[in-house]
C-alpha positions in Angstrom: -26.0 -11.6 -42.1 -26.4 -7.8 -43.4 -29.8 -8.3 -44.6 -30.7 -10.0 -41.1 -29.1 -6.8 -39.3 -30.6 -4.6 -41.6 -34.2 -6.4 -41.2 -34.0 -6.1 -37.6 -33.0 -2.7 -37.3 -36.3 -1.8 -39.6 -38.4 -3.7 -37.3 -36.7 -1.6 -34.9 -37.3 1.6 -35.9 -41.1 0.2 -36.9 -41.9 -0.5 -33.3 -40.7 2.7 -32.2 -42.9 4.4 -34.9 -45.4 2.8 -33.8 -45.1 3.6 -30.2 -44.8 7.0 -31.0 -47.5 7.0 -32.5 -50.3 5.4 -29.9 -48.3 7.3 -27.6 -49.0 11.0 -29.6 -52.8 9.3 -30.0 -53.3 9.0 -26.5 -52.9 12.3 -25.8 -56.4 13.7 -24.6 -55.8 17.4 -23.2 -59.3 18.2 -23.2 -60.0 21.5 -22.6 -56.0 21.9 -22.1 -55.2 20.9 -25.7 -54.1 23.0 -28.4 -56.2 25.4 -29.7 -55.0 25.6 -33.3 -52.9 24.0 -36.1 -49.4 25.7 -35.4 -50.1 25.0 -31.7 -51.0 21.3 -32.2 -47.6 20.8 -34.5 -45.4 22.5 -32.2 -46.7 20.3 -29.3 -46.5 17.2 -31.9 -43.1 18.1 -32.6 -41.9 19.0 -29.2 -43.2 15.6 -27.9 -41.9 13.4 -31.4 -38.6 15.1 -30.5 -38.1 14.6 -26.9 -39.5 11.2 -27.2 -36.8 10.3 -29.4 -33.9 11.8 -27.9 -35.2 9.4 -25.2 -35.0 6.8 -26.8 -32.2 7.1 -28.2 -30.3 7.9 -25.7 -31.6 5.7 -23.6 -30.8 2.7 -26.1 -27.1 4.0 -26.4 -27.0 4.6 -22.1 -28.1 0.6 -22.0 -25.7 -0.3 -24.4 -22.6 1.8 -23.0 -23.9 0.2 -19.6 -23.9 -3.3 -21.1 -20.5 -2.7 -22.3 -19.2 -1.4 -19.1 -21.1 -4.3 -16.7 -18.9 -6.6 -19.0 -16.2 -5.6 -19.5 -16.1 -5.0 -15.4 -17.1 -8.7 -15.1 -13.7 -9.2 -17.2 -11.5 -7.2 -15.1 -10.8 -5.1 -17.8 -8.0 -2.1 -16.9 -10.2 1.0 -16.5 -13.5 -0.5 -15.9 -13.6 0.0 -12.2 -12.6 4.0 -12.4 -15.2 4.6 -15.6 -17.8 2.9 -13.8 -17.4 5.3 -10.4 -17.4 8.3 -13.0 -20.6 7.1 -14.5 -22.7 5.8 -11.4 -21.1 9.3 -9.3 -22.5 11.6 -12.5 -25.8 9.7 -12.6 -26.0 9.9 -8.4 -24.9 13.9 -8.4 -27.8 14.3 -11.4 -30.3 11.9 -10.4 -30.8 14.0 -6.7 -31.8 18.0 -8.4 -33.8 16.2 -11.4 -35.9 14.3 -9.1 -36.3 17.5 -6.9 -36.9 19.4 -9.8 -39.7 17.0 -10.8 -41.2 16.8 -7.6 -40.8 20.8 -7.4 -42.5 21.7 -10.6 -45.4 18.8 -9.8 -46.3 20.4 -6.7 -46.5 24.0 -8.1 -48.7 22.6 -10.5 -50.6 21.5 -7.9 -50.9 24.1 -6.5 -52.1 26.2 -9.2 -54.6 23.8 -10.3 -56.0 23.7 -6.7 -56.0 27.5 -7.0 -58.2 27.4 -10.1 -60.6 25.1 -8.9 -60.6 26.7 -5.1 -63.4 25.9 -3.3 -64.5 29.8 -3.0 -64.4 29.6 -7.0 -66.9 26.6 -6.8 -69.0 28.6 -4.1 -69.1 31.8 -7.0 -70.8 29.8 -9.8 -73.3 28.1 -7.6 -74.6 31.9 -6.4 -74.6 33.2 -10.1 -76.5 29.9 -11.0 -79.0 30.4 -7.7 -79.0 35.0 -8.7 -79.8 33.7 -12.2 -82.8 31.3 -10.8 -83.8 34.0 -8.3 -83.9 36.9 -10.9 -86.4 34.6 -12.8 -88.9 33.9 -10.1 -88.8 37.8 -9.3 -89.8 38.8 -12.9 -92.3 36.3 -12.8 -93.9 37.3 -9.4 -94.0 40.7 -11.3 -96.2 39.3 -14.1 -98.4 37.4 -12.1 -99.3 40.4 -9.6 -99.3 42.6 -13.1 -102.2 39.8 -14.3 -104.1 40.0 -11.2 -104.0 43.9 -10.7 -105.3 44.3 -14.4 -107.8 41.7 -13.9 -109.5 43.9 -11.2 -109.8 47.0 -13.3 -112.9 47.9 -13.8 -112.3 49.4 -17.1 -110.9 46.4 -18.3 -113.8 44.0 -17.2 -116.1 46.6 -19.1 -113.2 47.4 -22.1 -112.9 50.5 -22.1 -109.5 51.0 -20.8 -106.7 52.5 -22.6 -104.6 49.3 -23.0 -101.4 50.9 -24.8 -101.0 53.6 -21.8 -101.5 50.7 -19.2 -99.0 48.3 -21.3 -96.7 51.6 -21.6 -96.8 52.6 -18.0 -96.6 49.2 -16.4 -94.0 48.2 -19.5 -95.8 45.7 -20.2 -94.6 43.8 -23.2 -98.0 42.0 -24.9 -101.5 42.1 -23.7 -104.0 39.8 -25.0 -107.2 38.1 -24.0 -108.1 34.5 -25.3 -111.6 33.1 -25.3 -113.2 30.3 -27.5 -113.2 32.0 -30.4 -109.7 33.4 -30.7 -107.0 35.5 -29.4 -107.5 39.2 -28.9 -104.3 41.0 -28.7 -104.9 44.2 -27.0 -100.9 45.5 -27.0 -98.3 43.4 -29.4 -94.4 42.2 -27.9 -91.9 44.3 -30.2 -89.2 43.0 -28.1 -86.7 40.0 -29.3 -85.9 38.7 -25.6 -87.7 36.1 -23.9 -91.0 37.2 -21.6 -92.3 36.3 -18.9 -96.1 35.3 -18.8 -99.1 35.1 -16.6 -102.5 34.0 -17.1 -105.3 35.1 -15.0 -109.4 34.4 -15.7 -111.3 37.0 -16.3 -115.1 37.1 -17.4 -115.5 36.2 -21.2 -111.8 34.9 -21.1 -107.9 34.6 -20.2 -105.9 37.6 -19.3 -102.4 36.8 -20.5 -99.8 39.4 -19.5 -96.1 39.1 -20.8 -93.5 41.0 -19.2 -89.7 41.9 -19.8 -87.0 41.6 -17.4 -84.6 44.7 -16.8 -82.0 41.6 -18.3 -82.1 38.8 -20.3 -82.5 36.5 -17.8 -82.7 33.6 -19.6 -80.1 34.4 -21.7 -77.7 35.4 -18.2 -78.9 31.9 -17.3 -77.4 30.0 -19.9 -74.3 31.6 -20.1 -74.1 31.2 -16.5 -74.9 27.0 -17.3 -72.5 27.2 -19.5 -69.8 28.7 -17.6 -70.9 26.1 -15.2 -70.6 23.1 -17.3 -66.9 24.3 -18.7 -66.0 24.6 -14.9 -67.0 21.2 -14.4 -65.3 19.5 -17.1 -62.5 21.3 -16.2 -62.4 20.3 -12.8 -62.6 16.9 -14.0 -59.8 16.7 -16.3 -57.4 18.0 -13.7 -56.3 14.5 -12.8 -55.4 13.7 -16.5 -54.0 17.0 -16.7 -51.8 16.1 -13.3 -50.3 12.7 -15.0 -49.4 14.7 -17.9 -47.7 17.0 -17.0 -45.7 14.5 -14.8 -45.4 12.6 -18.2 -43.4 15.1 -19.7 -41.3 16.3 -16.6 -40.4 12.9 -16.1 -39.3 12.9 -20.0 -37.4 15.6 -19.8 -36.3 14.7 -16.6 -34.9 11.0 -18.1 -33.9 13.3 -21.0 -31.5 15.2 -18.1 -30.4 12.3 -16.9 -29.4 10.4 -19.9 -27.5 13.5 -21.2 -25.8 13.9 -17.7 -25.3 10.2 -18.3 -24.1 10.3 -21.1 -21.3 13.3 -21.1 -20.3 11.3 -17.9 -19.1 8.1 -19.9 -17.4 10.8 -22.4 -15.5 12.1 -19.9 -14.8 8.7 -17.8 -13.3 7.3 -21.5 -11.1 10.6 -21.7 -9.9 9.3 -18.1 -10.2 5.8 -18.6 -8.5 5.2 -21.8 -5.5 6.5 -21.2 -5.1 5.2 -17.7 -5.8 1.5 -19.0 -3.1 2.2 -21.7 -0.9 3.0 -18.8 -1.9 -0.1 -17.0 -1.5 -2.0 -19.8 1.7 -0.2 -20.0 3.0 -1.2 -16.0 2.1 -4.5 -17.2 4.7 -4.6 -19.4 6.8 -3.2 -18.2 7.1 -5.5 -14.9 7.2 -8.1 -17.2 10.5 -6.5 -18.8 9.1 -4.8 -22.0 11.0 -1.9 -21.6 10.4 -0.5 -25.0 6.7 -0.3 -24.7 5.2 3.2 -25.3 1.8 4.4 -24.6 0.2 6.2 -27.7 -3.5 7.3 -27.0 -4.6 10.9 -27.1 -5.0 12.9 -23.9 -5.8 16.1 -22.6 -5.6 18.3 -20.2 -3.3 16.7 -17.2 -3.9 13.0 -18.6 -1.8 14.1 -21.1 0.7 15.4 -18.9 0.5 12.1 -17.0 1.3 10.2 -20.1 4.5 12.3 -21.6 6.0 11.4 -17.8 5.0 8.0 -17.9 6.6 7.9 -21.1 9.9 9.7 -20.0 10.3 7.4 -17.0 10.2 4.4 -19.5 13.0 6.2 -21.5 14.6 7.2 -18.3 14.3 2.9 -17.1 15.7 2.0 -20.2 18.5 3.7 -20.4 19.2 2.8 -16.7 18.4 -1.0 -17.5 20.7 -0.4 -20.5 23.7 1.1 -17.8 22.7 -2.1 -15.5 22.9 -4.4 -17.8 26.7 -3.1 -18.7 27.7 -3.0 -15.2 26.4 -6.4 -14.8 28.0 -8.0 -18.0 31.2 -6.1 -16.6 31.1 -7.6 -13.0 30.1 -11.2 -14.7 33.3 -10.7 -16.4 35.2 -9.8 -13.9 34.1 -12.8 -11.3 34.7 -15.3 -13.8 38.2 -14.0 -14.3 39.3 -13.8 -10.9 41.1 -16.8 -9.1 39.4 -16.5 -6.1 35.9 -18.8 -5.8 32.6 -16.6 -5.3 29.1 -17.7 -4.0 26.1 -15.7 -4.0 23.6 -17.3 -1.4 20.1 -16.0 -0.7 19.0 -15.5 2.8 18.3 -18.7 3.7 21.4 -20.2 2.6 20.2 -21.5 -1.3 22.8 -21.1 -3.7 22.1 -18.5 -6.6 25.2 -18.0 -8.3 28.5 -19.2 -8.7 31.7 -18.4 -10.6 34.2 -20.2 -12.7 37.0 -20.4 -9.6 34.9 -21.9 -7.9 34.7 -25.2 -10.2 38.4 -25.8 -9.8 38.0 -26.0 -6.1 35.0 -28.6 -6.3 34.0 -31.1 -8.3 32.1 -29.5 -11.6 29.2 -32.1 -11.5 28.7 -31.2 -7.3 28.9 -27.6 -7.7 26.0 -28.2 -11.0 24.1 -30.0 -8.3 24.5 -27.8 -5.4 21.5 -26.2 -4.3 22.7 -25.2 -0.5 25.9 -24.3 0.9 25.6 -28.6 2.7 25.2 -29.9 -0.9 29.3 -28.8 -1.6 30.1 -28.3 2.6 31.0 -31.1 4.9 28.5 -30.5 7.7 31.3 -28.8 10.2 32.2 -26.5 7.4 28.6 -25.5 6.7 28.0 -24.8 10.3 30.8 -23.0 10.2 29.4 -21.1 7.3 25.8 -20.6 8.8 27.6 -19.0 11.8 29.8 -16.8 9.7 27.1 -15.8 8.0 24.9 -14.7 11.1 27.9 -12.9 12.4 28.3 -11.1 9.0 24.4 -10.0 9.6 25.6 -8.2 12.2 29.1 -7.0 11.8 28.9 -6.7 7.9 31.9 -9.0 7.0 33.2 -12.1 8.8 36.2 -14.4 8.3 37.5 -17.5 8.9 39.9 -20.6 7.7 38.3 -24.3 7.0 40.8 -26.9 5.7 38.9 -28.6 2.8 40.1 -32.5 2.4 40.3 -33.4 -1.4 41.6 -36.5 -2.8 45.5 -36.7 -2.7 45.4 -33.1 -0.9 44.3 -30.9 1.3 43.2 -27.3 0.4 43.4 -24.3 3.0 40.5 -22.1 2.0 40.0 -18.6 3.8 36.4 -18.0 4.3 35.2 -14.1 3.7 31.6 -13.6 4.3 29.9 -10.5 3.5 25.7 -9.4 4.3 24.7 -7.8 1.2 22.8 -4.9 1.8 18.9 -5.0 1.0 16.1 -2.6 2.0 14.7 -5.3 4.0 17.0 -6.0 6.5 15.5 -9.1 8.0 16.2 -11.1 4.9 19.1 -9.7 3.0 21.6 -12.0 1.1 25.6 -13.0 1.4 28.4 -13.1 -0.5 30.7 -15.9 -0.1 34.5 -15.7 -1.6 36.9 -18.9 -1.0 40.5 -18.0 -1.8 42.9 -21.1 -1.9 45.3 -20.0 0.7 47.5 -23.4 0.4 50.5 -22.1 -1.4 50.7 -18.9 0.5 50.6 -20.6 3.9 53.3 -23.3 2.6 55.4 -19.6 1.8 54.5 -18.3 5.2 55.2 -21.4 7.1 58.4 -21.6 5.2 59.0 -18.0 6.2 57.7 -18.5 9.8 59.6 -21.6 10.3 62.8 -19.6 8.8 61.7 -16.8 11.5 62.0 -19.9 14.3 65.4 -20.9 13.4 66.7 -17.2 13.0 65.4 -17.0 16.9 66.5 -20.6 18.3 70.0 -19.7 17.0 69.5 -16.2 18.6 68.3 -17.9 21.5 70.8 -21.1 21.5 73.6 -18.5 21.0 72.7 -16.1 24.3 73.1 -19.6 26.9 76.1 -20.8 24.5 78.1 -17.7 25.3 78.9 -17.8 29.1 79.0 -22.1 28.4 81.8 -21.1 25.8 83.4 -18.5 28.8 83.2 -20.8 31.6 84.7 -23.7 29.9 87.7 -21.5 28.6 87.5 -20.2 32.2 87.9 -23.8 33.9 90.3 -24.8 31.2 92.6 -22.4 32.6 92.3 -22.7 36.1 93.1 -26.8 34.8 96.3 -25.7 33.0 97.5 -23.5 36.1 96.9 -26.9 37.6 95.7 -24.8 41.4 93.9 -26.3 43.8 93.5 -23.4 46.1 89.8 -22.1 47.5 89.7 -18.9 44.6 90.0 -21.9 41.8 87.4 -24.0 43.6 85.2 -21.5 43.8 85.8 -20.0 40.2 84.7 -24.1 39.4 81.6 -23.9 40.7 80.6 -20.4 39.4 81.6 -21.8 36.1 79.5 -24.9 36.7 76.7 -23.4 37.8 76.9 -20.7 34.9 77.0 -23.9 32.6 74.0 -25.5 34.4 72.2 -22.6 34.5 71.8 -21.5 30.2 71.8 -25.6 29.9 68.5 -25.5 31.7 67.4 -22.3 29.9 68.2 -24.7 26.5 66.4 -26.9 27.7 63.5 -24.8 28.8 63.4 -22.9 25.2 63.5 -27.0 23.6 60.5 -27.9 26.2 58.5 -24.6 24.7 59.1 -25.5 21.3 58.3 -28.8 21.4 55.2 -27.8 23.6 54.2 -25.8 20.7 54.7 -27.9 17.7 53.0 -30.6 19.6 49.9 -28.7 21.2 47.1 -31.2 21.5 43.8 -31.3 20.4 41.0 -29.1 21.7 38.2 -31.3 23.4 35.3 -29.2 23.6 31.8 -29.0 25.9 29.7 -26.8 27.0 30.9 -24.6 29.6 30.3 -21.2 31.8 32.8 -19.2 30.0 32.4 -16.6 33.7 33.8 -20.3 35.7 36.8 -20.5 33.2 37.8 -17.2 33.6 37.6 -17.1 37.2 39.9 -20.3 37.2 42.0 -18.3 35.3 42.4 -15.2 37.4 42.9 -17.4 40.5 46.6 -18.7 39.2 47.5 -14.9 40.0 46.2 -14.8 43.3 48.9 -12.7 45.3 50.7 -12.2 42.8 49.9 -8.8 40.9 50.8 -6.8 43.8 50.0 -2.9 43.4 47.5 -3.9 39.9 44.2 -2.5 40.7 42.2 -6.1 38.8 38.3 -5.1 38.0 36.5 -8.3 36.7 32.9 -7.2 35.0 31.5 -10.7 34.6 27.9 -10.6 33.1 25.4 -13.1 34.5 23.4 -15.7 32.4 25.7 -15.6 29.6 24.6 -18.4 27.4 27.2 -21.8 27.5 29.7 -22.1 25.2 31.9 -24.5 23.5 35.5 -24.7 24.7 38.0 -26.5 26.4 38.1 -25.4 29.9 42.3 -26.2 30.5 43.0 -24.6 26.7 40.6 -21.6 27.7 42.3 -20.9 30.7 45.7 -20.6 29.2 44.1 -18.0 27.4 43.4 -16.1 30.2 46.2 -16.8 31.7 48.5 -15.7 28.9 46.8 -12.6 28.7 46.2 -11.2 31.8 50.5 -11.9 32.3 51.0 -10.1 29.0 48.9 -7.3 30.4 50.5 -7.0 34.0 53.8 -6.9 31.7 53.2 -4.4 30.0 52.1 -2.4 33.4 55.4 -2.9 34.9 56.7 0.9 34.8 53.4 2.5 34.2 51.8 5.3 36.5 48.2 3.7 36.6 48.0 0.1 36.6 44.5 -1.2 36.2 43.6 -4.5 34.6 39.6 -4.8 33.5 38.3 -7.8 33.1 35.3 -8.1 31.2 32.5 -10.8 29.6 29.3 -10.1 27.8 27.0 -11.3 25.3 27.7 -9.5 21.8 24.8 -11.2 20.0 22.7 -14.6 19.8 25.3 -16.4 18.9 28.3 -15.2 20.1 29.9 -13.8 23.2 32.9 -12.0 24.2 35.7 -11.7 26.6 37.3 -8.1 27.0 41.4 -7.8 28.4 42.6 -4.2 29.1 45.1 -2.4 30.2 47.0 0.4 31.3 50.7 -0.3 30.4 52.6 0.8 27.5 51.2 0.0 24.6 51.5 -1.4 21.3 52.5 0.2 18.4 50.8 -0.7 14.6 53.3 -2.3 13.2 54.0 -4.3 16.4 49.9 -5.3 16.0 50.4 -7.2 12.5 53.2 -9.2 13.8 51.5 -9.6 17.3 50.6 -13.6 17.0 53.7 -14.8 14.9 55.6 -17.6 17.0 58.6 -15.9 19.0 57.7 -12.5 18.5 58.1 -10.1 21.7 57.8 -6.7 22.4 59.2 -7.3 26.1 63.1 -8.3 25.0 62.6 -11.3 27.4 61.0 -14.7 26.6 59.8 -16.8 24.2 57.0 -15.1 22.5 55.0 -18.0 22.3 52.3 -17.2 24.4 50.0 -14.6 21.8 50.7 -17.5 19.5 49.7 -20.7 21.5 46.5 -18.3 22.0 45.6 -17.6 18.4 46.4 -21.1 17.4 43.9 -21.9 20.4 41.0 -19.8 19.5 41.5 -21.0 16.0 40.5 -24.5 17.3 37.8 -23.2 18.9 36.2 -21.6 15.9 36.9 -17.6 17.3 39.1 -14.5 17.1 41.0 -12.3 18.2 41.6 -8.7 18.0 43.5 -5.6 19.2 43.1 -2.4 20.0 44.5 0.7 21.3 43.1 2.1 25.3 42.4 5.2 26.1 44.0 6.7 27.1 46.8 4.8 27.1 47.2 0.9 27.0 45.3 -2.1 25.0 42.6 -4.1 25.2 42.1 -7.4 23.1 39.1 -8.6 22.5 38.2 -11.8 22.1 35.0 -13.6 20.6 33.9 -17.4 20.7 30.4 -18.8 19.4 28.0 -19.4 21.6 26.8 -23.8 22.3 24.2 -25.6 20.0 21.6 -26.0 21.9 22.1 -29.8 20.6 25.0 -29.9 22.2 24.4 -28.6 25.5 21.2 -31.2 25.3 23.6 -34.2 24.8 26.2 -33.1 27.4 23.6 -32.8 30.0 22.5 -36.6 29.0 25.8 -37.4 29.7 26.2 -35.9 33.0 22.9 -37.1 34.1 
């Protein structure tokens, strides 16, 4: 495989000779080339060396670009940045190179159409046509020279003085020639070409050579010559064009490959570290917290990199403190006795703890995957709705009675949103706490409560029956029948008859209450039950100033109307009893819509008050802050609204006074569907 390699890298490098070689060959400059040795290797050298540098870099531009193209294809982390590095260098480069080029063409141009002007053109062909015209004037001269001598008398006869007339007329050679040979009558001494003209003359040819004031002939050639350079000159200016675009485009190549090239240098000193701190993100969201990056970097990439590097540390020793708080809350749910769910937003189970198995079946709460999988369905609709109320509010409560075989468990629902940056989908926390034993204690304690106050009570009518019987036992031992002891009688009796009928009222109440029947609920207009429920006072609170604040188109809800209204009932008379002695008496009645699923009915009033620890005993059975009656009715409606899946609260007016507030959920639309089938 090395030899292979090493072959093809020879044949390379051969071909590259080779081209560098035709290419140096083909070089024809002309007039334009070098005129010596040193110049010819300088331009050799010049040319080997750029040609190279070319191709070199060119070869390691394509391969860098190969690279690149792949490992974009690949989606490789840094690709995408290096290649906008490169391709933005070459772009910035490629737009003053090509104007360079196109700039230093055109000045060459321009020179070269300088040099071979037109007025330049117009210059040789005059000195060519002075040269021709100087000729034909030196030659008119001979001729009239030969004609003028010819007419001499003297030399027709040959006497004349030949050497004066050659001297005076500067005549260069004089000769005759006849038959018989050539009679030179003045010789040429001069080197330069002559002129000559032959004219006939009796017994022969007069030849007379003249000299020009130049050489003509020699003018003449030079001027050809000059000529003939011009001309090849002219026509080696297209050759001479391409080449010299040759070479800017070269060096222009040359520009851009090094431009190129410092590009991907500086794109990898960007690049590389930013795909080790891709690589890094990567795993890091995949959990990896102990993953550094170690590449070198300068400038602010190295900067960039000792942060990165710091938030890691700063993330693991967070996910560290997380972790530690978490194993500490784990431990701390499984140990308590209360049961805890953690549900997601649409009600799928995530998490439960170890309490939780000892109220349910292990094997259902394995299976569980929603809060109906370990709910009967009115228990998780009751959940669902705590839960949307808890969306709201924060926290929301309730009490669910949970059948198990051979018992029955009392669970105390606590619902609480959990907070999430989202708020359209955050998730709940559900805690269940067994409330069976303490109820059994507080119904102990509340039914000892009861009999403390039916004594109380069964002791107040018992007095005056004890103090009229001793009363009509004496008026039976004084044995008087006289009108005083009649009518001491019937006092007595009617004393007697009287607390009888309050015993009997106070058994009626009691029984009343242990025997309160069932709620029967449908859909109703909760405005209509509270009107019913203000009409029963109708005359009757005399010098209360009653405001009722109904809202229209509450949604239905889910009550029974007759149990509803003796919650109304009960307490608007609370309220108009506790305005008895006070300055301002004003009763508000009020009903809105607190939410989706849920509306409220709003009691308040002006009259004395209630103080706080009054409030926390406010719904036992037979507690009353008025020193008269039963103090059944704040009971008889809690128990009430607890049937009816609501509450009740209380709170202080102002200024002075108390409101309660109470809140029932709003009809499944289900349910109002099936009531109206049943009316229709």
């Amino acid at each position: 495989m090395a030899k292979r390699h090493l072959f093809g890298a020879g044949l390379v490098v051969l071909a590259i000779l080779i081209t560098l070689v035709v290419w140096q060959v083909s070089f024809t400059f002309g007039e334009f080339g070098p005129t010596n040795a040193a110049e010819t290797f300088l331009f050799w050298a010049v040319s080997t060396l750029i040609f190279l540098l070319t191709v070199t870099l060119g070869f390691m531009l394509f391969r860098e670009t190969v690279k690149l193209y792949l490992e974009r294809q690949r989606n490789r982390e840094g690709s995408r940045i290096r290649s906008k590095l490169v391709f933005g260098a070459l772009a910035l480069s490629l737009l003053p190179v090509v104007f360079l080029v196109l700039f230093s063409y055109a000045v060459l141009n321009r020179n070269l159409d300088k040099w071979f002007s037109a007025p330049v053109e117009g210059m040789n062909i005059q000195l060519r046509d002075a040269a021709v015209g100087l000729g034909e004037e030196v030659q008119s001269r001979a001729d009239a020279l030969a004609h003028w001598l010819a007419a001499l008398p003297e030399v027709k006869n040959g006497t004349a003085d030949f050497s004066k007339l050659c001297r005076e007329n500067r005549i260069e050679e004089l000769r005759i020639d006849t038959a018989e040979g050539n009679r030179v009558l003045c010789a040429a001494t001069a080197s330069v070409p002559l002129f000559s003209s032959r004219t006939e003359i009796s017994g022969g040819t007069l030849v007379v050579r003249v000299r020009p004031h130049v050489d003509v002939v020699d003018t003449q050639k030079q001027i050809q010559a000059y000529v003939n350079k011009y001309n090849q000159l002219s026509a080696d200016r297209r050759s001479l064009r391409y080449l010299y675009l040759l070479f800017q485009v070269l060096i222009a190549l040359f520009i851009l490959f090094v431009a190129t090239w410092i590009a991907l240098i500086l794109a990898k000193q960007i690049s590389v570290p930013i795909s080790a701190l891709l690589d890094a993100a990567s795993q890091v969201r995949k959990g990896n917290l102990s993953y550094r990056v170690n590449v070198p970097a300068n400038d602010e990439m190295a900067t960039l990199v000792r942060g990165f590097n710091q938030m890691i540390d700063g993330l693991e020793d967070n996910s560290r403190e997380l972790e530690s708080r978490r194993r500490f809350t784990e431990a701390i749910l499984e140990s308590i006795p209360t049961g805890v769910i953690s549900l997601t937003s649409d009600g799928r189970i995530q998490r439960v703890n170890r309490a939780l198995r000892g109220l349910f079946p292990a094997d259902q709460v394995e299976r569980a995957a929603t809060l109906g999988d370990l709910f009967p369905p009115e228990h998780a609709a009751e959940l669902r709705y705590l839960m949307k109320r808890a969306r709201r509010t924060g926290l929301a409560a309730s009490q669910v009675d949970l059948e198990r075989p051979g018992q029955v468990l009392h669970l105390a629902l606590t619902v609480s949103a959990l907070p999430a940056h989202e708020p359209a989908a955050p998730g709940y926390v559900v805690v269940l706490e067994d409330t069976s034993e303490m109820l059994r204690a507080q119904k102990a304690e509340a039914w000892h409560e009861v009999a403390r106050r039916i004594a109380h009570e069964l002791k107040n009518p018992l007095t005056p029956i004890a103090l009229s019987a001793e009363r009509i036992a004496r008026q039976l031992d004084r044995g008087a029948s006289t009108p005083e002891s009649h009518r001491v009688l019937r006092e007595c009796a009617a004393t007697i008859s009287r607390e009888v009928e309050s015993v009997k009222t106070l058994a009626d109440e009691f029984s009343q209450f242990s025997r309160f029947p069932k709620a029967q609920m449908v859909p109703c207009d909760l405005n209509a039950v509270v009107r019913n429920g203000l009409d029963v006072f109708d005359g009757r609170l005399d010098g209360i100033d009653v405001r009722a604040d109904l809202a229209p188109d509450l949604p239905r809800v889910n009550l029974d109307p007759d149990q509803f209204k003796r919650v109304v009932v009960n307490l608007v008379d609370n309220a108009a009893e506790a305005m008895r002695d006070a300055m301002v008496k004003r009763l508000m009645v009020v009903t809105r819509a607190t939410s989706a699923d849920s509306v409220e009915l709003l009691v308040a009033d002006t009259g004395c008050g209630i103080s706080a620890g009054d409030k926390e005993k406010l719904f036992l059975p037979y507690f009353s802050t008025k020193g008269r009656g039963t103090g059944l009715g704040l009971a008889i409606v809690s128990h009430i609204l607890s049937e009816h899946g609501g509450r009740i609260r209380v709170e202080d007016n102002r200024p002075t006074g108390t409101r309660f507030f109470v809140e029932v959920p709003v009809a499944a639309l289900d349910t109002i569907a099936a009531e109206a089938e049943v009316r229709a």
